[in-house]
C-alpha positions in Angstrom: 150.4 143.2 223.6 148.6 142.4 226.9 150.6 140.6 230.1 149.2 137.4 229.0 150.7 137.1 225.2 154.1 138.8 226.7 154.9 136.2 229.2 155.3 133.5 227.1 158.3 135.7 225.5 159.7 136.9 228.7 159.2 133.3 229.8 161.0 132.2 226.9 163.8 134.6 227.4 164.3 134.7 231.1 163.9 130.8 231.1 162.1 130.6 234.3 165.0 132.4 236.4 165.7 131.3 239.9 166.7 133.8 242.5 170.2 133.6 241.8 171.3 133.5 238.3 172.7 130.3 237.0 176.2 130.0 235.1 176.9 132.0 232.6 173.2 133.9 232.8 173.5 136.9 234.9 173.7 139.6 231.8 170.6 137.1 230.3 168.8 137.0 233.4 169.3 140.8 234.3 167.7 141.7 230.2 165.0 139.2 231.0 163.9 141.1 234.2 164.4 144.1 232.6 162.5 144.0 229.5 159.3 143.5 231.7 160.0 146.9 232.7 160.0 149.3 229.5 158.0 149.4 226.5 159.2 148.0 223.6 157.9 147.4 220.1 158.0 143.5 219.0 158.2 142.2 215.3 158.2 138.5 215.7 158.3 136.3 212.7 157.6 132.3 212.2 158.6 130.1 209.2 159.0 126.6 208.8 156.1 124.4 208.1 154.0 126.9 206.2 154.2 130.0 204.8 156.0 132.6 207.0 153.9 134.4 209.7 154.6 138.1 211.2 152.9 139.4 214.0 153.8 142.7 215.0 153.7 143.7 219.2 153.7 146.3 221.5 154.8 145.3 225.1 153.7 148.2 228.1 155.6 146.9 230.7 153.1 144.5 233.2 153.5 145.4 236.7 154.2 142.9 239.1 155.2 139.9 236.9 157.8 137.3 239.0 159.1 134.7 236.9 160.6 131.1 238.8 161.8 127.9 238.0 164.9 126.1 237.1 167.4 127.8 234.4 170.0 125.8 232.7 173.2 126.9 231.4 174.5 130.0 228.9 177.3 130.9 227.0 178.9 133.8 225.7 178.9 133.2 221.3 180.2 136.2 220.6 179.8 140.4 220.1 177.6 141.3 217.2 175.4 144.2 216.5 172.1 144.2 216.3 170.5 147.3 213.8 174.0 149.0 214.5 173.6 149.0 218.1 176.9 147.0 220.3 175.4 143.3 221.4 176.7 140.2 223.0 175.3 136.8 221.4 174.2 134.3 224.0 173.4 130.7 223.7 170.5 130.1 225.9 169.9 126.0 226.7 166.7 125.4 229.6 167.4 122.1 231.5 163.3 121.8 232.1 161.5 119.1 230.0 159.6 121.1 227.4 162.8 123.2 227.0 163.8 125.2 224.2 167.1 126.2 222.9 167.5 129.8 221.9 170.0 132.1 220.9 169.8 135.8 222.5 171.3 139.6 221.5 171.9 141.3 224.8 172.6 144.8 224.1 176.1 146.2 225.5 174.7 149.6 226.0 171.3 149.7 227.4 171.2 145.5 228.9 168.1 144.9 226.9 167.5 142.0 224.2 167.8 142.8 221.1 166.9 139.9 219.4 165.8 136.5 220.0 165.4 133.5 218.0 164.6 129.6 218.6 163.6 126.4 217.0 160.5 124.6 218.7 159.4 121.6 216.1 159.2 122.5 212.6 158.9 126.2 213.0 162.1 128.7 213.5 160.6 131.8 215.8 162.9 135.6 215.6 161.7 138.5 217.5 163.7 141.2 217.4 163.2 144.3 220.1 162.6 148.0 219.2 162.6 150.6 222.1 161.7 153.8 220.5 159.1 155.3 220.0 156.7 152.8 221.4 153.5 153.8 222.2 150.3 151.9 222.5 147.9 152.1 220.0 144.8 154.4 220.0 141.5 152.4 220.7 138.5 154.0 219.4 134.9 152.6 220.4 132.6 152.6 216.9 129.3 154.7 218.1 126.5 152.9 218.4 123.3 153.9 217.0 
């Protein structure tokens, strides 16, 4: 996944986070910064309005991305694990026009997302985050004759 395609996610997640975090947001706000920082493996899938769509990801961590804006309001839902790993539920609502609703695992141990979902039209989005054993895929050039 190149810095384009991942800041629409990281977009999504932080919300377009102001300099100091709004109510409720700081644990949200801290993952959002941080998942811009690590690799990380993304399965994000798309139902609703068609058959189901899954596109697999691999995030390596875009240097230098700042993300700014208004951020609206979040509250705690509650503790859940996510793939058997500790997490804290958020509810995640953006105050900006073309906002969009969504409901974030924050992991207790190592502050990253977990897992994300949202509804934007007809379509329900989920990503959920994996952080080992990410690495990039290998590229090969097809020789030319």
């Amino acid at each position: 996944m190149n810095r384009c395609s991942l800041l629409p996610i990281a977009a999504l997640l932080a919300a377009a986070l102001p300099v100091s975090a709004a109510s409720g947001c700081d644990a949200v706000v801290a993952a959002g910064i941080k998942v811009l920082q690590v690799p990380a493996h993304l399965s994000i899938t798309e139902t609703g309005g068609g058959p189901e769509i899954r596109r697999p990801s691999i995030s390596t961590a875009p240097p230098n991305v700042r993300i700014e804006g208004q951020f609206g309001t979040c509250t705690v839902l509650r503790d859940e694990a996510v793939g058997g790993e500790p997490a804290t539920l958020y509810k995640v609502h953006n105050k900006s026009e073309d906002a969009v609703d969504a409901q974030i695992w924050v992991s207790k141990l190592r502050g990253l997302p977990l897992k994300q979902s949202y509804d934007l039209d007809r379509s329900h989005t989920e990503i959920r985050y994996e952080y080992t054993n990410v690495t990039a895929p290998t590229v090969s050039e097809s020789k030319r004759k």
